[in-house]
C-alpha positions in Angstrom: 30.3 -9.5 2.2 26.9 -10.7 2.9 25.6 -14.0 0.5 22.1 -13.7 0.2 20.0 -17.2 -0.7 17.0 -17.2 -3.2 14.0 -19.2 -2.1 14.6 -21.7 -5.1 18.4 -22.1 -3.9 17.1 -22.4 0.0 14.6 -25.2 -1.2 17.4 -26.8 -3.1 19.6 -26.9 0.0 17.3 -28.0 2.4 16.5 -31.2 0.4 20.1 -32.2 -0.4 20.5 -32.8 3.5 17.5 -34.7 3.8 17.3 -38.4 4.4 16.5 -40.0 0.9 12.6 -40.7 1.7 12.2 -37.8 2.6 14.1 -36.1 -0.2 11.6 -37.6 -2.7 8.7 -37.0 -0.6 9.7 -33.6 -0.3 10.3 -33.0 -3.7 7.4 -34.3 -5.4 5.9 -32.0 -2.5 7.6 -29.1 -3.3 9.1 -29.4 -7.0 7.4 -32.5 -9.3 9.0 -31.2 -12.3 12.3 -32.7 -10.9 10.8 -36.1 -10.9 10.1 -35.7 -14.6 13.0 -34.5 -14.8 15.0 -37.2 -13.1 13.1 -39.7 -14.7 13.9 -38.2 -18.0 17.6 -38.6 -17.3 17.4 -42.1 -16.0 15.6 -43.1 -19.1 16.9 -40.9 -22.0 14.0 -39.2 -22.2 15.7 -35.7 -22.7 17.0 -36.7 -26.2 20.9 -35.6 -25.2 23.8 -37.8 -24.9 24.6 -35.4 -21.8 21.8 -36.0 -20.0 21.5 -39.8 -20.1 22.0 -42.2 -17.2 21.4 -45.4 -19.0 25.5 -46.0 -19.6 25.8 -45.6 -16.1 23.2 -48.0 -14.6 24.9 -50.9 -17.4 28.2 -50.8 -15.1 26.6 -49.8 -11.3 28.4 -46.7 -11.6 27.6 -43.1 -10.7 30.2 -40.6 -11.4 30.0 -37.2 -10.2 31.5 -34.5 -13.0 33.0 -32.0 -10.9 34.1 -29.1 -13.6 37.7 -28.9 -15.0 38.7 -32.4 -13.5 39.0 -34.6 -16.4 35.0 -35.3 -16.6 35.2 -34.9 -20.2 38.2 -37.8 -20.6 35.7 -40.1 -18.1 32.8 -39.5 -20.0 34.1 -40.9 -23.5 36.3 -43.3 -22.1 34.5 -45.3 -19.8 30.6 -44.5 -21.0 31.3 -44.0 -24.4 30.5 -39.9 -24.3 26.9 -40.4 -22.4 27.1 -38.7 -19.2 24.9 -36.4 -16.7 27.0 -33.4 -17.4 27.5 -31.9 -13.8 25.1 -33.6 -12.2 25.0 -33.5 -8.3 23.9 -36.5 -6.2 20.8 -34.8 -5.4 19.8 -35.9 -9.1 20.5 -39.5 -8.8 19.0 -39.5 -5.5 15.8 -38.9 -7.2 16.2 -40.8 -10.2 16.9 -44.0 -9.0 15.4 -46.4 -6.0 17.9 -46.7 -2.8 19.0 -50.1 -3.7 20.5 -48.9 -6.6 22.6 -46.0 -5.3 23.8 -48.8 -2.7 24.7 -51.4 -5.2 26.8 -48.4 -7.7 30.3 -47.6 -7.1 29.8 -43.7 -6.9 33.0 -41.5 -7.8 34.2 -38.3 -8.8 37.7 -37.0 -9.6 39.1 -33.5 -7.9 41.7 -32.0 -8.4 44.1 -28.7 -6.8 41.7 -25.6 -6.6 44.5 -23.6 -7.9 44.8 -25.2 -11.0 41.0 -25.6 -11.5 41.0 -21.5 -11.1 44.4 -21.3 -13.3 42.2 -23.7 -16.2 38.8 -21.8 -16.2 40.8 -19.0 -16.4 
């Protein structure tokens, strides 16, 4: 079977594996509306309790929401229901400054891909 990229989903790769000054030097070069758009998450901008980053800068945390992993039990127990839905790192990256991604505890829960399958199924 042969997996062809679009040239939105090459760009996309390209800049996750780039160091972060780059990455935001690249983006702003190549796609500014995800600055907004990172900015908007990082200061509630985007009117959405899902797409708020605010709870998560209060406790140096970033979590990572992998789908059907428990993200949904995280998300209202620890930050109260405000989360960055499945946000990758990419995101964060670009929302906030180095020195704050060093100073958070970053995390993410997994679990089996069987079950995950058996569960979205």
């Amino acid at each position: 079977m042969i997996y062809f990229l679009s040239s939105l989903e090459i760009n996309a790769k390209l800049l996750e594996v780039l160091p972060y000054r780059m990455k935001k030097l690249a983006t702003i070069l190549v796609s500014p509306s995800h600055i907004d758009a990172a900015i908007g998450l990082r200061d509630g901008r985007l009117g959405h309790p899902q797409l708020d980053m605010r709870e998560f800068l209060k406790i140096c945390s970033i979590f990572i929401h992998i789908p059907k992993s428990a993200g949904n039990s995280i998300r209202e127990q620890l930050y109260g229901g405000y989360a960055c839905g499945h946000t990758t790192l990419y995101w964060y990256t670009l929302a906030l400054s180095l020195g704050e991604i060093n100073d958070s505890f970053i995390y993410t829960i997994f679990r089996n891909p069987w079950d995950r399958i058996h569960s979205a199924y």
